[in-house]
C-alpha positions in Angstrom: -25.8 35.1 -6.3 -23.5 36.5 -3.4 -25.0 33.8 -1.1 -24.6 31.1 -4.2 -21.0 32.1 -4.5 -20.3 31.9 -0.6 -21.7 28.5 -0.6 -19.3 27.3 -3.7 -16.2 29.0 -1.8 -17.2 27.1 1.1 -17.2 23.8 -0.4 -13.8 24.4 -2.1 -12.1 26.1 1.0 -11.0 23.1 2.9 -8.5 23.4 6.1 -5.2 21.5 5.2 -4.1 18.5 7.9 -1.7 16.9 6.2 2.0 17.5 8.5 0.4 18.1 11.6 3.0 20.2 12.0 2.6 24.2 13.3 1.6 26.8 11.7 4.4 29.8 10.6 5.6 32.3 13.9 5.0 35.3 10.5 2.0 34.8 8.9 2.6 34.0 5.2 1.8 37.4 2.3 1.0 35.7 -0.3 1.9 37.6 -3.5 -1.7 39.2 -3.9 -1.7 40.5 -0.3 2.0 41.9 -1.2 0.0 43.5 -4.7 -2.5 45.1 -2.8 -0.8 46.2 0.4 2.0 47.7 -1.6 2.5 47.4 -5.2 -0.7 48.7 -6.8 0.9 51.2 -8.3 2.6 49.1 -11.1 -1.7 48.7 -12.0 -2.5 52.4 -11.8 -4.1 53.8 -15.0 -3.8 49.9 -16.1 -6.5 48.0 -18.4 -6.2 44.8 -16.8 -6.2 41.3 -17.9 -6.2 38.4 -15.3 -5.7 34.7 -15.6 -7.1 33.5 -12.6 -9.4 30.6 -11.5 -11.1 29.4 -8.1 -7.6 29.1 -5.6 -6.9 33.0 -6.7 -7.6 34.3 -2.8 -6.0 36.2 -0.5 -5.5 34.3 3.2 -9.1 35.7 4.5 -10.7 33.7 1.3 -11.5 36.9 -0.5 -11.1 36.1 -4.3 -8.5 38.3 -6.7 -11.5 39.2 -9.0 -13.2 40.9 -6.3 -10.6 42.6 -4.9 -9.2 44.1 -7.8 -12.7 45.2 -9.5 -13.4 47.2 -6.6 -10.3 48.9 -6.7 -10.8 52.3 -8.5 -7.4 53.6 -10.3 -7.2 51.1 -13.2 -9.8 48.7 -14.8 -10.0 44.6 -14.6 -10.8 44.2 -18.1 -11.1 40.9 -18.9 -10.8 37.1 -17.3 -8.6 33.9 -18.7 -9.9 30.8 -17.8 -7.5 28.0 -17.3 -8.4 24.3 -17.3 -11.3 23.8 -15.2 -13.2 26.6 -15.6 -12.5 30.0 -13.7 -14.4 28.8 -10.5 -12.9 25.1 -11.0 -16.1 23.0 -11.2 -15.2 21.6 -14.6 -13.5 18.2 -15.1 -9.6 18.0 -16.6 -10.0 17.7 -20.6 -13.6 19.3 -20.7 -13.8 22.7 -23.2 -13.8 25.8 -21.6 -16.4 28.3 -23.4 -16.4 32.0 -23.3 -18.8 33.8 -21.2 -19.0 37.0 -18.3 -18.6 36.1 -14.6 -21.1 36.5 -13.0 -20.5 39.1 -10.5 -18.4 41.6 -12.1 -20.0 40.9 -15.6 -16.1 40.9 -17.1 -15.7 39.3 -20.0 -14.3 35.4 -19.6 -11.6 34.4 -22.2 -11.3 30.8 -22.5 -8.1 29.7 -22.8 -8.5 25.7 -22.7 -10.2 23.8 -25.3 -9.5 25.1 -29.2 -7.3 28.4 -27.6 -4.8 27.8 -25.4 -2.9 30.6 -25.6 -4.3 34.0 -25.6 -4.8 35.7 -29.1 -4.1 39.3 -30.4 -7.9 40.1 -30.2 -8.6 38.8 -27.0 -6.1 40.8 -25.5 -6.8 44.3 -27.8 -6.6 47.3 -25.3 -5.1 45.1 -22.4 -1.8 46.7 -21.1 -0.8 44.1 -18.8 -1.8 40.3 -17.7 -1.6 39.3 -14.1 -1.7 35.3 -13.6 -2.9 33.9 -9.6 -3.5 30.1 -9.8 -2.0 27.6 -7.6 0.3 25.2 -8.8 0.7 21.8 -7.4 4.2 21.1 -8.3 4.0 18.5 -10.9 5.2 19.3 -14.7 1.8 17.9 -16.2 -0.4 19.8 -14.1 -1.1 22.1 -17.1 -1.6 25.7 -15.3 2.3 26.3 -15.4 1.4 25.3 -19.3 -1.3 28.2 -19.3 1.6 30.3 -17.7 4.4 30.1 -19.9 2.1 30.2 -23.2 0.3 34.0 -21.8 4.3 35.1 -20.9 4.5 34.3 -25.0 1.5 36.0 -25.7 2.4 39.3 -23.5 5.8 39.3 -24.8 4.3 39.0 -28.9 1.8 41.6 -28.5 4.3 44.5 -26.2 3.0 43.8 -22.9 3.7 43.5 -19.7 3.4 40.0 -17.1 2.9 39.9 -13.4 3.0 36.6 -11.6 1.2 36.9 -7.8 3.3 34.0 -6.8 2.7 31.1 -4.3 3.4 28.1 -2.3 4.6 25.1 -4.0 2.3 23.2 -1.9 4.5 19.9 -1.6 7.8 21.8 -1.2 10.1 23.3 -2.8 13.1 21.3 -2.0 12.4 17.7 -3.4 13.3 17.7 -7.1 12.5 14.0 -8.9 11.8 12.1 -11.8 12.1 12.6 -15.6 13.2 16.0 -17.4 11.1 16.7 -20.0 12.8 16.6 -23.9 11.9 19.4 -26.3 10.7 16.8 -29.0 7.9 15.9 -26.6 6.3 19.4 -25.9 2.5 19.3 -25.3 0.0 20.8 -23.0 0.9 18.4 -20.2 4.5 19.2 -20.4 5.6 22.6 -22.0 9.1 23.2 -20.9 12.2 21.0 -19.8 11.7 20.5 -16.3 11.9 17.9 -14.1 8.4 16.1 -13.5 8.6 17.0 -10.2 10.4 20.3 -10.5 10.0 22.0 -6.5 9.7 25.5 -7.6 6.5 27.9 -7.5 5.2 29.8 -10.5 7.0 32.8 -9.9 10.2 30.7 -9.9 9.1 29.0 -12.9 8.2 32.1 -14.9 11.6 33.7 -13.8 13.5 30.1 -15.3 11.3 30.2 -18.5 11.8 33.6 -19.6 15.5 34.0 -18.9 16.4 30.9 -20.2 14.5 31.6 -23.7 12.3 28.9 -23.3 9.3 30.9 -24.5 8.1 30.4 -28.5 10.9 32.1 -30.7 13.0 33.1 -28.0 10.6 35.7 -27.0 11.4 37.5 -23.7 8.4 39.4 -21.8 8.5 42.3 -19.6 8.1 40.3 -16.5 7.6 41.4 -12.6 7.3 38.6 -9.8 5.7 39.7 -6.7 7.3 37.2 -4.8 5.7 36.1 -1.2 6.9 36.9 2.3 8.0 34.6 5.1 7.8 31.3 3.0 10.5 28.6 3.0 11.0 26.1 0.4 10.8 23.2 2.6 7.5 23.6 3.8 4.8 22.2 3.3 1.1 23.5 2.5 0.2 22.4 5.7 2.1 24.1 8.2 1.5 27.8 6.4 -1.4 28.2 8.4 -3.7 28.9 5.2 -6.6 27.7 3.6 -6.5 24.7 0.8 -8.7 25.6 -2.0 -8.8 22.8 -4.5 -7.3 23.7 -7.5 -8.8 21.3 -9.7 -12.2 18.8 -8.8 -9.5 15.9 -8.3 -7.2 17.1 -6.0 -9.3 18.2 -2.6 -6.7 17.6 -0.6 -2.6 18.4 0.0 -1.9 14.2 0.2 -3.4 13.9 -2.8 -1.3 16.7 -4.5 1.6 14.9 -2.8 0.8 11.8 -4.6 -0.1 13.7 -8.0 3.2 13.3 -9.2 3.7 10.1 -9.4 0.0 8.9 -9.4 -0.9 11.0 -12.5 1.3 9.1 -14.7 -1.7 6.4 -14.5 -2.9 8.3 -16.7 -0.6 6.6 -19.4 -2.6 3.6 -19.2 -5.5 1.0 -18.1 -5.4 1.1 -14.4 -7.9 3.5 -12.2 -6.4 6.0 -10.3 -9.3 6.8 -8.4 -11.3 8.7 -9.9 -15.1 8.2 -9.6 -14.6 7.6 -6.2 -14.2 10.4 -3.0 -10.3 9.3 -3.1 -8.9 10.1 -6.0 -5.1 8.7 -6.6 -4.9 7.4 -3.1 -7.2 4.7 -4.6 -5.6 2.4 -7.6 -6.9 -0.6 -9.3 -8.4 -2.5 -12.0 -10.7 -5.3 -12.5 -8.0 -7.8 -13.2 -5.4 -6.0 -10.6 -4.1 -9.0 -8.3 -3.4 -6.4 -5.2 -2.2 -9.0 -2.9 0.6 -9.5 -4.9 1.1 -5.7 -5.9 1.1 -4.6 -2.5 4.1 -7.7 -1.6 6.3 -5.9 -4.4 5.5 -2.6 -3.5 6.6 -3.2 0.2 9.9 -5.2 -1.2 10.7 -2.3 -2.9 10.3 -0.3 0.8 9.7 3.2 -0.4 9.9 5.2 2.4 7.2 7.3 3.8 3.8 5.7 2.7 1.7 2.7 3.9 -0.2 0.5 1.5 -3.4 -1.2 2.6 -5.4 -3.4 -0.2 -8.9 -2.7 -0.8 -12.2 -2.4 -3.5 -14.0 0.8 -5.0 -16.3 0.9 -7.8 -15.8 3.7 -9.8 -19.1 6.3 -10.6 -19.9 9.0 -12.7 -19.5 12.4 -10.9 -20.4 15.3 -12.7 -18.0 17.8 -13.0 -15.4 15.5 -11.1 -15.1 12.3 -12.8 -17.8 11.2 -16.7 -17.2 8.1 -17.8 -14.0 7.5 -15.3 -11.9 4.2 -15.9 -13.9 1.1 -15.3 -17.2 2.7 -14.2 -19.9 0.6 -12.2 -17.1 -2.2 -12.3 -15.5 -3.8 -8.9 -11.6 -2.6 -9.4 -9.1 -4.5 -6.6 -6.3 -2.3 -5.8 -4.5 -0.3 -3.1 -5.1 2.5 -0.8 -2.4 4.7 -0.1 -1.8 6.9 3.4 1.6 8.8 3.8 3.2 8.4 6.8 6.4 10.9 6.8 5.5 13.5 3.6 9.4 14.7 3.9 10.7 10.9 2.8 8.3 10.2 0.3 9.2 10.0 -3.0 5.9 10.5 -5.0 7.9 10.0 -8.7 9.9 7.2 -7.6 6.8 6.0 -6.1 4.8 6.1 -8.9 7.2 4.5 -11.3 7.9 1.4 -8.5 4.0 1.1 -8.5 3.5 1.3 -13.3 6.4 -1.1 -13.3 5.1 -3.6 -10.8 1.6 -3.9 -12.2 3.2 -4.1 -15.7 5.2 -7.4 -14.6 2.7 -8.7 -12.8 0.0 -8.4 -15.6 2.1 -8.7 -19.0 -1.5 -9.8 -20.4 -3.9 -7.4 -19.1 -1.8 -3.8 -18.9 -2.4 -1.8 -21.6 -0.1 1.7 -22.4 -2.6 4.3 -24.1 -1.3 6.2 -27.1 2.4 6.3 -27.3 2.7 9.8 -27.7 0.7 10.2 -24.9 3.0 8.3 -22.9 6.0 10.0 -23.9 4.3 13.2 -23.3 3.4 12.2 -19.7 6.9 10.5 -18.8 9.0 13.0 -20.6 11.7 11.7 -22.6 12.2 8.3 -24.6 15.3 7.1 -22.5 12.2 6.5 -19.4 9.4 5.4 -21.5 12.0 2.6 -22.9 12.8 1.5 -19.1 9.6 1.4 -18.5 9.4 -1.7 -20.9 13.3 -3.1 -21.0 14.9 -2.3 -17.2 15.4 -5.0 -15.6 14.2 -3.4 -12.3 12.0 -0.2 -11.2 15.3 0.9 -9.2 17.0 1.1 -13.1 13.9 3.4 -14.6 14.7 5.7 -11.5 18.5 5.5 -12.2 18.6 6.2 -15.6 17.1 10.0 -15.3 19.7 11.0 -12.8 22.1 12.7 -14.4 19.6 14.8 -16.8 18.0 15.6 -13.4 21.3 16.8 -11.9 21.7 19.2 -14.9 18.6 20.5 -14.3 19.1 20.9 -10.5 21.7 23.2 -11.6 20.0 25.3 -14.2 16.7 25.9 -11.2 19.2 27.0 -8.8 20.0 30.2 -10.7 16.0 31.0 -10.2 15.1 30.4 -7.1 13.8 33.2 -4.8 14.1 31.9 -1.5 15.6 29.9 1.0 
């Protein structure tokens, strides 16, 4: 098994190259170094419950379960498991079940699939929750979900919440894109942030209990154990750590730069990659006439990306991609490198890129469900451009001053410079 699990880490620890840029003078403490080397006494005499999955490691690649189940003045009691499963081998939208990991033999809660939120008996004896996963920086990336809905759960049944935090991997200083309205709260988009919001989880969980965003108002006893020697504009890249994927489709730091913007394919009948060893750098569709796409794309000279044409066929990959848009067909589309990561607008991009294929295939593109699309987007006022602007440059426009509210609220929370 300890050989198994070495292998699996292996495959999943991947060395970023994304900035080509050097690495920190001071090495980076992430906020579970900063836990063990100094603050385990907020555990001691602790029955412990941890929300974790595979990116919860320290710099050297040793995992957070490990660490703290060998550690003898308090007990690791039980495990959450976000979406994708605790060692992140399970595709977006798949059930988690309940189980015992492996190696410790603690109890795994699931916490995606009928529960999302932690319930009063799975959480019966526990006298704190400690959350490690890394965040990609995009509101529907749902572990920030997971995050606020266990701060609700702490605070309802009297205990307390410790958030390990860490790198927002594409920055924290670029803010874009839609701020999420209230009416459309889901799993993909729990609290009113921007879509791309450039804050980490501890900045996050700091904005969502203070502002009484949790259910009911609810406020949780809650400690950030923030990181050392991180600044907001870097990138993942230059921190001189390791990239573990934090979900089967994102393997890499571009393509949690393009996430963004590239996930809100997932509102309707274009590929965006997946099924193929590129996801979202790779679009397309059968009918796609990328030529033409990649002309208006170019016109619309969004900085920091170059766009190539090209063909994939999407495949079945277990555990990555079942049944993925247009499997075993020939989809035309576009490949996608970035060129200058600090210019690129991954929102802006994404909506240039929806709109484009949308007016050049009124026939052929297809929303799915509306709600889902107003879930994804955010807010009527950009699904409605989508359809009406006259231009891309208009969808972008319209969402600027809700975002420059929100730029105001985030400043109050953020932890460093």
């Amino acid at each position: 098994m300890k050989n198994t699990l070495i292998l699996f880490l292996a495959i999943l620890i991947i060395p970023s190259s994304f900035c080509n840029s050097p690495s920190y003078s001071q090495p980076i403490k992430l906020g579970i170094e900063v836990l063990i080397e100094n603050k385990l006494d907020l555990l001691n005499g602790k029955r412990i419950g941890l929300i974790t999955n595979q990116t919860g490691v320290d710099s050297k690649g040793k995992h957070i379960i490990d660490l703290l189940y060998a550690l003898p003045d308090f007990e690791l009691v039980a495990l959450f498991s976000p979406e994708h499963g605790i060692r992140g081998d399970i595709e977006g939208g798949y059930k988690i079940e309940n189980k015992k990991d492996e190696k410790t033999s603690v109890p795994i809660f699931s916490i995606y699939g009928e529960t999302r939120k932690p319930t009063t008996e799975m959480l019966q004896g526990l006298d704190v929750l400690i959350f490690d996963i890394q965040d990609i920086g995009a509101r529907f990336y749902t572990y920030i979900s997971t995050m606020s809905l266990c701060m609700e759960a702490a605070a309802e049944n009297n205990m307390s919440f410790i958030v390990l935090d860490r790198p927002n991997p594409i920055t924290g200083s670029m803010v874009e894109g839609p701020v999420l309205d209230v009416k459309y709260r889901s799993f993909v988009g729990i609290q009113p942030i921007a879509l791309r919001h450039g804050m980490t989880v501890g900045e996050l969980a700091k904005m969502f209990n203070k502002e009484g965003w949790l259910a009911n108002g609810v406020k949780v006893d809650l400690t950030i154990l923030s990181m050392e020697n991180w600044r907001r504009n870097s990138f993942f890249d230059e921190l001189g750590l390791l990239w573990v994927k934090p979900s089967p489709n994102i393997p890499c730091t571009k393509t949690a730069l393009l996430y963004p913007g590239m996930g809100l394919l997932e509102t309707c009948n274009v590929s965006e990659g997946r099924g193929t060893d590129k996801p979202f750098l790779n679009v397309g569709a059968p009918w796609l006439d990328n030529i033409a796409l990649k002309k208006s794309l170019e016109k619309a000279a969004i900085p920091g990306i170059k766009i190539d044409t090209t063909s994939y066929v999407p495949i079945d990959l277990p555990g990555a991609a079942v049944n993925p848009k247009f499997e075993g067909e020939c989809c035309k589309g576009l490949a996608f490198e970035i060129t200058d990561a600090r210019i690129f607008p991954s929102v802006e991009f994404g909506i240039h890129l929806i709109y484009n294929i949308k007016k050049n295939h009124p026939d052929k593109f297809k929303w799915k469900s509306e709600r889902r699309v107003l879930n994804m987007f955010g807010n009527e006022e950009t699904r409605r451009a989508m359809d009406e602007a006259e231009s891309a440059e208009k969808v972008v426009q319209q969402w600027h001053a809700d975002l420059e509210k929100f730029k105001k609220i985030r400043k109050r929370y953020l932890l460093y410079e």
